[in-house]
C-alpha positions in Angstrom: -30.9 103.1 134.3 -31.8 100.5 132.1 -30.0 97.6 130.6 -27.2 97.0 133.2 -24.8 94.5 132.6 -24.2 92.4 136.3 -21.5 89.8 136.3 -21.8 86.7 138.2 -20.9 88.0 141.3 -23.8 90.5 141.3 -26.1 88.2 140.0 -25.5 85.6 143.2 -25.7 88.8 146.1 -28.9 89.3 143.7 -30.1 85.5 144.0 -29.5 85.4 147.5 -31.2 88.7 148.6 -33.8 87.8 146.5 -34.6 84.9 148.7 -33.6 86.4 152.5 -33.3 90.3 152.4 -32.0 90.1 156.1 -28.7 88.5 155.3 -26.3 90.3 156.5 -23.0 91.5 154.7 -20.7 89.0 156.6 -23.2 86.1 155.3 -23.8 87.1 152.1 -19.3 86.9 152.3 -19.2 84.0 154.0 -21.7 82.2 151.2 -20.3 83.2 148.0 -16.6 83.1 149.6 -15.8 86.9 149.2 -14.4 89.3 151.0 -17.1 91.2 153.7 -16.0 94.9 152.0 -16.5 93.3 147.9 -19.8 92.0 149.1 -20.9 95.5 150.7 -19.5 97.8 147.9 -21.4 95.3 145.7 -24.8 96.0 147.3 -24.2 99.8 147.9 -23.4 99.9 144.3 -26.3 97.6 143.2 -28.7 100.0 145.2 -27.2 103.3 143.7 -28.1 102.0 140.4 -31.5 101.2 141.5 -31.2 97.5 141.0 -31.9 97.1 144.4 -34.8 99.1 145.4 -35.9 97.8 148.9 -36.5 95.0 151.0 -39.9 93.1 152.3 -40.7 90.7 154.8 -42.5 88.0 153.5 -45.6 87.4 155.8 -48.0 84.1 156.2 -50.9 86.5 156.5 -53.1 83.3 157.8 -51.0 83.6 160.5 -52.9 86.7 161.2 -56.2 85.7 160.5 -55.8 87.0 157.1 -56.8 84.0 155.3 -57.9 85.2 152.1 -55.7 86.4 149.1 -57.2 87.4 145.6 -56.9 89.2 142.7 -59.1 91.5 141.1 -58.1 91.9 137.1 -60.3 94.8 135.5 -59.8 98.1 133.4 -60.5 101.6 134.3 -61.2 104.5 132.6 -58.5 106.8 131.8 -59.7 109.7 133.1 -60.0 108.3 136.5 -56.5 106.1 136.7 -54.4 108.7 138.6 -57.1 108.8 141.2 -57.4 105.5 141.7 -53.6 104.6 141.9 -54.1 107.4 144.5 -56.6 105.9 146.5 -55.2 102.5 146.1 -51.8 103.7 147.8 -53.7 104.7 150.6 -55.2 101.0 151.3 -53.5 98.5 153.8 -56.0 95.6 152.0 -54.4 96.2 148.6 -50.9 94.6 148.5 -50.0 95.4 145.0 -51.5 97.4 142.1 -50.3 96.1 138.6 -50.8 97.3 134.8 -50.2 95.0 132.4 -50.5 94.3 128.5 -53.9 92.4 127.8 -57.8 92.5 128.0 -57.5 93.6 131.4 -54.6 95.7 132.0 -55.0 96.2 136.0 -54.1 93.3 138.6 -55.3 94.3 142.3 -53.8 92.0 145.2 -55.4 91.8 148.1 -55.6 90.0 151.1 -58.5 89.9 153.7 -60.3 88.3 156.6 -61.7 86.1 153.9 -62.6 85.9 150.3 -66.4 87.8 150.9 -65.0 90.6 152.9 -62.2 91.1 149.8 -65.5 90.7 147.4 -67.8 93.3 149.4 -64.8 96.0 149.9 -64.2 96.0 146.2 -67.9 96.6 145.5 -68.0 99.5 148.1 -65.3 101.1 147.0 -64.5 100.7 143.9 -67.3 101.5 141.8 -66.1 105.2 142.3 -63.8 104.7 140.0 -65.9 102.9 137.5 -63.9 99.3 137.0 -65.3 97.0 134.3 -64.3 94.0 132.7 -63.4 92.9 136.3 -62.7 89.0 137.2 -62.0 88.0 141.1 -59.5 85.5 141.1 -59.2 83.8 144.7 -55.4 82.2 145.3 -55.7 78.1 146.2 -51.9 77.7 147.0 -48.1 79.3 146.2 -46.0 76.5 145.5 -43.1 78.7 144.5 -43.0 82.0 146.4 
């Protein structure tokens, strides 16, 4: 459903999921001074429509000895798109598959053991699905997650 009109109070349990997805009901009530079964009607109603669609941990992948996060923008040929989205689904490496207006119209996220492992998995396996037009951009910092 597109085109929803949220009022204020769906905009805030919005604002604040947006930046912890584990608050519970009673906190999200407690912060925005509403009562706990408002708050939870709110949400259940907010993921009904689809508005909210999930919720992710946020993870400090260096923290893991993954300390290399890049993006790969490129175009592929039609033919072989569904395949790829495929095939990317499949891949723990790949973060986040994007299409986008533009010269390049895909955005690959990865992150990797480091930047030359990202660069020498995406030359293995994906000239399969014959990228071109591709530019590997490596991330120097996040200053606003």
């Amino acid at each position: 459903m597109k085109g929803l009109k949220l009022d204020k109070l769906n905009m805030d349990i919005i604002e604040l999921l947006e930046n912890d997805c584990t608050l519970t009901y009673q906190d999200i009530a407690k912060h925005l001074d509403k009562n706990l079964w408002t708050v939870r009607e709110r949400i259940d109603n907010l993921k009904r429509k689809g508005v909210i669609k999930g919720c992710k941990a946020k993870i400090d992948y260096t923290m893991i000895n993954l300390n290399c996060k890049a993006y790969l923008f490129f175009n592929i040929p039609p033919d072989k798109i569904d395949d790829f989205v495929k095939f990317a689904k499949s891949q723990k490496m790949i973060k986040k598959l994007t299409i986008i207006s533009g010269e390049r119209r895909f955005i690959a996220e990865f992150v990797g053991e480091s930047c030359a492992y990202i660069r020498d998995y995406i030359k293995e396996n994906f000239v399969q699905y014959g990228i071109y037009d591709t530019s590997l951009e490596i991330v120097l910092e996040e200053p606003i997650d």
